[in-house]
matplotlib code that plots the C-alpha trace (Angstrom):
import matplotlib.pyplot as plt

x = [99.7, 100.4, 98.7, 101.5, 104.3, 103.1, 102.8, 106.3, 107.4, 106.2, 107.1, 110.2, 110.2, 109.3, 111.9, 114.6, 113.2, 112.5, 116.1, 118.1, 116.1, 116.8, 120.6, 120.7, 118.7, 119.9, 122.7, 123.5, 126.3, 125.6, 121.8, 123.2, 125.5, 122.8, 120.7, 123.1, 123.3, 119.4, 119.8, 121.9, 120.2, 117.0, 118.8, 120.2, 116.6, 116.1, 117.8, 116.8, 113.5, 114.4, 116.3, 119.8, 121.6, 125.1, 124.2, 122.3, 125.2, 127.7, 125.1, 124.6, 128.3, 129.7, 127.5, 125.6, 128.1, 131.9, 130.9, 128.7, 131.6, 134.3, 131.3, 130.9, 134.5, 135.2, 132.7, 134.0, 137.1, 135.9, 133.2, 136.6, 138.5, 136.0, 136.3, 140.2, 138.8, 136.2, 136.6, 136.7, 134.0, 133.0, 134.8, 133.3, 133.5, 133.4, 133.3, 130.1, 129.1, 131.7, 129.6, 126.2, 128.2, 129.0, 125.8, 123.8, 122.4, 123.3, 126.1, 124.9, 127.2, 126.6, 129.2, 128.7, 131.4, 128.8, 129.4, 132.7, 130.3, 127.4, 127.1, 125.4, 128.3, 126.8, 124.9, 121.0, 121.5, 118.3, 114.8, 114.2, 116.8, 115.1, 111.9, 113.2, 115.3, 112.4, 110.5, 113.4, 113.8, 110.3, 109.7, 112.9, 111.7, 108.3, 110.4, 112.5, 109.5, 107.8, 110.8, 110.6, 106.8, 106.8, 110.3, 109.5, 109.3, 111.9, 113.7, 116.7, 120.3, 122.8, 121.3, 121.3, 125.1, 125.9, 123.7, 125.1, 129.0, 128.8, 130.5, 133.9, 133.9, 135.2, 132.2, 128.6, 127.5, 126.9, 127.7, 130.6, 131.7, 130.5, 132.8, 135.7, 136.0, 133.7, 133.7, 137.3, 138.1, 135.3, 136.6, 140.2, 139.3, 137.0, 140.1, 142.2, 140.0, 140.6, 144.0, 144.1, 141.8, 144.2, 147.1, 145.6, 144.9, 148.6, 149.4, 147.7, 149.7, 152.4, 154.2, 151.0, 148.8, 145.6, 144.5, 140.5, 141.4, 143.9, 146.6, 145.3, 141.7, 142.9, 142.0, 140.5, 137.0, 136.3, 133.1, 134.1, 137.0, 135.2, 133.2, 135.5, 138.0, 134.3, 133.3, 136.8, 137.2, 133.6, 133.9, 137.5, 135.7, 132.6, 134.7, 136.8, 133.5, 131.9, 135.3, 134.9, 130.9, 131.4, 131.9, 128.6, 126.4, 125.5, 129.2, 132.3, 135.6, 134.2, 131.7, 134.2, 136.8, 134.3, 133.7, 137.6, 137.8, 134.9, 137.1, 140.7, 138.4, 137.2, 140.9, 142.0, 139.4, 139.6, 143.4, 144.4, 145.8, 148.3, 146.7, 148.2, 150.6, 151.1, 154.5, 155.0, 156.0, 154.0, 150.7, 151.6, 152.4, 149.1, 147.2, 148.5, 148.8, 145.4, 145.6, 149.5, 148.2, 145.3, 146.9, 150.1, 147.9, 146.4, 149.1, 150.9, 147.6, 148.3, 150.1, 147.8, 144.3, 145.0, 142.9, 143.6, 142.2, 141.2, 142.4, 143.9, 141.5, 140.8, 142.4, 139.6, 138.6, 141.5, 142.8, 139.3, 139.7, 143.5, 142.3, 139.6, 141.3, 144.0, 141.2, 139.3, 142.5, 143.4, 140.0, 140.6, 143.7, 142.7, 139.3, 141.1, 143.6, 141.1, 139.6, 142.5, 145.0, 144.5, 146.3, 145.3, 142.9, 145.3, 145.3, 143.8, 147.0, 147.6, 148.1, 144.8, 143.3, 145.1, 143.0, 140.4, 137.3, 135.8, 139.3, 140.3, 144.0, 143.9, 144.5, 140.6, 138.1, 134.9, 131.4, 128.4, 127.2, 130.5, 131.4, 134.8, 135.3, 139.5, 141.4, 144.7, 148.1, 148.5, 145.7, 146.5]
y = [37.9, 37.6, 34.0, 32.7, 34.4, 32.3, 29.0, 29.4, 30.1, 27.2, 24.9, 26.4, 25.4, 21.9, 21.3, 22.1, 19.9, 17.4, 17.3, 17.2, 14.7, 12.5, 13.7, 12.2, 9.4, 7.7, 5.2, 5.7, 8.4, 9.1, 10.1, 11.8, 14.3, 15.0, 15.6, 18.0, 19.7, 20.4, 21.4, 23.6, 25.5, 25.9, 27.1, 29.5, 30.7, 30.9, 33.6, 35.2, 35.2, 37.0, 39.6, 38.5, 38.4, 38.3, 35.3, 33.6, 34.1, 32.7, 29.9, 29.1, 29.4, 27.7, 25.7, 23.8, 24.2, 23.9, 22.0, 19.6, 19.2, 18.1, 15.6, 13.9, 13.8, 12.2, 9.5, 9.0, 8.1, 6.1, 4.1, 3.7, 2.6, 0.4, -1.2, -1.9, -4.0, -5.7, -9.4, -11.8, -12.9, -16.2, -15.6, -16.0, -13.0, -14.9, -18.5, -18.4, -17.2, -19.7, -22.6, -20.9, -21.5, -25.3, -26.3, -24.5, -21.1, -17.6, -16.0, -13.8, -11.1, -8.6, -8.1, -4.7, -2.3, 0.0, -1.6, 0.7, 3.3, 2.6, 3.0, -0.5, -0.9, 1.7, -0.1, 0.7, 1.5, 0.5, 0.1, 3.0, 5.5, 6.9, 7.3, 9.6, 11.2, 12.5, 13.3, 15.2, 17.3, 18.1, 19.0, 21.3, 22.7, 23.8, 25.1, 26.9, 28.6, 29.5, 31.6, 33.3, 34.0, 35.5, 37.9, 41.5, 43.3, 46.1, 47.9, 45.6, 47.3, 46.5, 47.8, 51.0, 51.3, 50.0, 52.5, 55.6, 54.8, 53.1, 56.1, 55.7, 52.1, 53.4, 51.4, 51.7, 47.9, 47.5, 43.7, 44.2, 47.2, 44.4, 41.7, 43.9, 46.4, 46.3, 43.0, 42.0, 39.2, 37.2, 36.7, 36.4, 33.4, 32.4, 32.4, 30.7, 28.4, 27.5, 27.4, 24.7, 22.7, 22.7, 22.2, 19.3, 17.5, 18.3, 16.3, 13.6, 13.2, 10.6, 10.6, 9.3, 12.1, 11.3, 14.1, 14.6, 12.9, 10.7, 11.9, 9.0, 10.5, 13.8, 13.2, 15.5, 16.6, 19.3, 20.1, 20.6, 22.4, 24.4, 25.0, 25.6, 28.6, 30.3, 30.1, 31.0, 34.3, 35.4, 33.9, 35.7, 39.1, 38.2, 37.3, 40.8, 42.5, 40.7, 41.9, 45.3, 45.3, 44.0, 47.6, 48.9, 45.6, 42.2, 40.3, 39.7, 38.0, 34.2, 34.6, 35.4, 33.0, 30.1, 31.3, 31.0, 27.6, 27.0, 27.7, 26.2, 23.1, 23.2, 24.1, 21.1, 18.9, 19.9, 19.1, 23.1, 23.3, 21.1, 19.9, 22.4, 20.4, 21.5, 20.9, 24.0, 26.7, 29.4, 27.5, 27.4, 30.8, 31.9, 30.0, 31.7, 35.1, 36.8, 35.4, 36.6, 40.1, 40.5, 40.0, 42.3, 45.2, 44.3, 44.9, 47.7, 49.6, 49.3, 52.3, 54.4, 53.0, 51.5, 48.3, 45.2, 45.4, 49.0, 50.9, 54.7, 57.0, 58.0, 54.2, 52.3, 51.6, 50.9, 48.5, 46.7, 46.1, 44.6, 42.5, 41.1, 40.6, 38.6, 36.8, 35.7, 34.3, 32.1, 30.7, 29.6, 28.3, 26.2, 25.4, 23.9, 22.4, 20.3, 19.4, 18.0, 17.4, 15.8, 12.4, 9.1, 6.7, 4.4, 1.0, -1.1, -1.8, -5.8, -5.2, -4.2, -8.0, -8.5, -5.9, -7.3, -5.1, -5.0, -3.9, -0.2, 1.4, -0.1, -3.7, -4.2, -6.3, -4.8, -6.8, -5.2, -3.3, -1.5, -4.4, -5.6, -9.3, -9.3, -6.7, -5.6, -6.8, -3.5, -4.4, -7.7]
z = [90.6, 94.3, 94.5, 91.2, 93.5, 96.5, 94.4, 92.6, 96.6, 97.7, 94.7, 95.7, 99.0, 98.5, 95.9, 98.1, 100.9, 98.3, 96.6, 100.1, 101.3, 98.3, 98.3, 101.8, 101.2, 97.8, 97.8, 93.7, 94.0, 89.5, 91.3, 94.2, 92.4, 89.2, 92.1, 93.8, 90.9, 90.7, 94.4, 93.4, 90.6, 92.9, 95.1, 92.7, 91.9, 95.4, 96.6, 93.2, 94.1, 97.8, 95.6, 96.3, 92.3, 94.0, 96.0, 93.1, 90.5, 93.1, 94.0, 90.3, 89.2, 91.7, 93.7, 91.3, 88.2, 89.3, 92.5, 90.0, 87.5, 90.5, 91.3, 87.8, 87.6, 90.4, 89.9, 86.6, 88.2, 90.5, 87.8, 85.6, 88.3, 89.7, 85.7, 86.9, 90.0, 88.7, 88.3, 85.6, 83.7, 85.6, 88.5, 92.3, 94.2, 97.9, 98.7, 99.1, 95.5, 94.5, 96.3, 94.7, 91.5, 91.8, 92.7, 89.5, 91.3, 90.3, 92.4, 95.1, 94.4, 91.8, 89.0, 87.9, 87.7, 89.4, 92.7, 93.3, 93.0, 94.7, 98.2, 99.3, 102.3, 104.8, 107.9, 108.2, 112.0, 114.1, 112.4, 115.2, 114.2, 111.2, 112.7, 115.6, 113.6, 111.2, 114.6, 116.1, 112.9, 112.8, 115.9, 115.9, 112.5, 114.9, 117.6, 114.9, 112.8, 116.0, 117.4, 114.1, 114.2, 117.6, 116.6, 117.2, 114.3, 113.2, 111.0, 110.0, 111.0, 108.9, 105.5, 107.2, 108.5, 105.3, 103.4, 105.7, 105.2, 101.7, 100.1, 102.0, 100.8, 97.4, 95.5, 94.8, 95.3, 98.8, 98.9, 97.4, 99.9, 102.7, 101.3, 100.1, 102.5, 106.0, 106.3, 104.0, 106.4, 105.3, 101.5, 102.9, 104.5, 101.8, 99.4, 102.1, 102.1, 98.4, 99.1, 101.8, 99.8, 97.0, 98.8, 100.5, 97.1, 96.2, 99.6, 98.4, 95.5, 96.1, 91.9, 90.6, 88.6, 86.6, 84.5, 83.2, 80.1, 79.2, 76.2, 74.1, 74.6, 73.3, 69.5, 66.9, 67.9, 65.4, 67.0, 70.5, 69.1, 67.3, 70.0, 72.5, 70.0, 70.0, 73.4, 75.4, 74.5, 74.9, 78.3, 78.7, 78.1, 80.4, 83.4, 82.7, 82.9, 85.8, 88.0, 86.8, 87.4, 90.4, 92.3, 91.4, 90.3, 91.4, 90.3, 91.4, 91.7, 92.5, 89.3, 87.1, 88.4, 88.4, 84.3, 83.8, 85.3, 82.8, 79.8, 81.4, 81.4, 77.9, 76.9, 78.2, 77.3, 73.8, 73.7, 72.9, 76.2, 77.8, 81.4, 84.0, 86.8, 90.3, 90.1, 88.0, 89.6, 87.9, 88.4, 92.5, 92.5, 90.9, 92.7, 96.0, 94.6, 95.6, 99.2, 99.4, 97.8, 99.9, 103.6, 101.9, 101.4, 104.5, 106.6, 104.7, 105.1, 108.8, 109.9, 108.0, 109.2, 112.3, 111.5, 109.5, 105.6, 106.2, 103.3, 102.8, 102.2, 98.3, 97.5, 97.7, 94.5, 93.2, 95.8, 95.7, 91.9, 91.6, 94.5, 92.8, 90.1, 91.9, 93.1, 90.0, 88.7, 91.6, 92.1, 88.4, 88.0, 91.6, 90.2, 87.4, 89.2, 91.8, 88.0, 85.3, 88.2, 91.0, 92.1, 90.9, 92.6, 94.5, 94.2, 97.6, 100.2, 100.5, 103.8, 104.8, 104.0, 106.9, 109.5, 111.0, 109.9, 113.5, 115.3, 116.3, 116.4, 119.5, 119.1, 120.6, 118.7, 118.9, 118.4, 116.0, 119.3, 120.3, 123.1, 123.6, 122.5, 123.1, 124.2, 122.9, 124.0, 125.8, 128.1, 128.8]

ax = plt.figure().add_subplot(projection="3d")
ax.plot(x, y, z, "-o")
ax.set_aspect("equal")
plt.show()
């Protein structure tokens, strides 16, 4: 039995190097994000495997599943946009292709659509770099496990603290007291986090919103219908319980927020709800609720406890819950946001032709190697 447990550790072991390495490697973005994914869900078994459910559930639900979704919808953007730029049948791409084409060869260029999203633009650097690179990371991966190795060994400290004062937290679940109570800050600025991401993408949006799907997409699927009236509310009821769980078992707000975002997107996909907008109102003001309601009781706990996100005694529990509650429905209604509405792909500027691709803000013209060929009109 102990032998299998080593094996399926070091499979494990090797398919995380393995799927990073290829991650990092590959220059087909449909690969690299089907790959993440994969990363993702090993990942997920992972820290299963060294006895951490909250982190696996978190890992699973949203770093391989809501993470892998934003992926495949944004290359779907970009495969349908690159469908917009792609040129004419029998069309040159360059001069060059267009003199390959009057003298009989096959043009040079490719004229896939995939070529918007494939990554064939970055430079190789020097035949060198790779090499040393691999060298440097292996001998820092020595240096790493051989620090480990000679660690002295003792009793770890934290799981006792927690352990001693886990009954003023006002929950049974020990990551949960760590997250929502001792250590609070930490999933504040998680959900702040959330926040500025989305309203970064609402930056971004200059009139021009492109929803998952189209309205002339939205036609009568029974099956997905079907299967989306079944699946919602057993979802619904799941994430309800997973926020209530979450005070004395592995669960919690992210989970069940990441499981609502599930269903908003199934909702809209299916057509039985109307693709939610930024520009409403009530879908801004849930999606900054949790962090508003989190520093709030923050500082009106102040007077009493003398320390930021300390909370009365005896109103633990209940503070805990509403704010994990808050917090499973912000992380969905963003989640969904970043996914049905987020602004379009813009069209390329005309006026960039016009830069030359080996200039800087500058006014400098810069050579392959970094030297300076001309320098700008402040210089001179």
């Amino acid at each position: 039995m102990i032998g299998i447990l080593w094996a399926l550790d070091g499979l494990l072991v090797f398919l995380l190097l393995a799927l990073a390495a290829r991650v990092l490697t590959t220059r087909d973005l449909f690969e690299a994000t089907v790959l993440f994914i994969a990363f993702g869900l090993t990942l997920a078994l992972t820290w299963a495997r060294l006895g951490a459910p909250d982190l696996a559930l978190a890992e699973a639900a949203l770093g391989a599943g809501v993470t892998g979704a934003l992926l495949l919808n944004a290359f779907h953007r970009l495969a349908r946009q690159g469908e917009t730029w792609e040129r004419e049948p029998g069309a040159p791409d360059s001069e060059e292709d267009e003199d390959r084409t009057s003298s009989g060869e096959e043009p040079k260029s490719p004229t896939s659509p995939t070529l918007a999203v494939t990554d064939t633009a970055l430079p190789t650097g020097a035949a060198w770099l790779r090499p040393a690179l691999l060298v440097t990371a292996a001998f820092a991966l020595t240096g790493l496990t051989a620090l480990l190795l000679r660690l002295p060994e003792r009793a770890p400290l934290l799981p006792s603290l927690v352990a001693e004062r886990l009954g003023e937290s006002g929950v049974s679940n020990p990551v949960t007291a760590v997250l929502l109570n001792f250590r609070a800050y930490d999933t504040l600025l998680e959900v702040a986090v959330l926040v500025v991401a989305m309203v970064v993408v609402w930056s971004l949006d200059r009139g021009s919103r492109e929803f998952a799907r189209d309205p002339e997409e939205l036609r009568e699927d029974p099956v997905l219908e079907s299967l989306t009236r079944l699946v919602v509310p057993l979802v619904g009821v799941t994430a309800v319980y997973l926020v209530w769980a979450g005070s004395y078992a592995p669960a919690g707000a992210f989970q069940a927020g990441a499981l609502l975002a599930g269903a908003g997107v199934l909702l809209v996909a299916a057509g039985i709800l109307r693709p939610l907008s930024a520009a409403l109102p009530t879908v801004r003001f849930l999606g900054v609720l949790a962090l508003a309601v989190f520093v709030a009781v923050g500082l009106a706990a102040l007077p009493w406890t003398g320390t930021l996100l300390a909370y009365p005694e005896g109103t633990e529990y209940g503070i805990i819950l509403l704010v994990e509650a808050l917090i499973a429905i912000s992380v969905a209604v963003i989640l969904v946001e970043l996914f049905v509405d987020v602004p379009a792909v813009p069209e390329a500027a005309p006026q960039l032709a016009e830069v030359d691709p080996t200039g800087d803000p500058l006014g400098r013209v810069l050579s392959a190697d970094g030297a300076t060929l001309r320098r700008g009109r402040e210089d001179e």
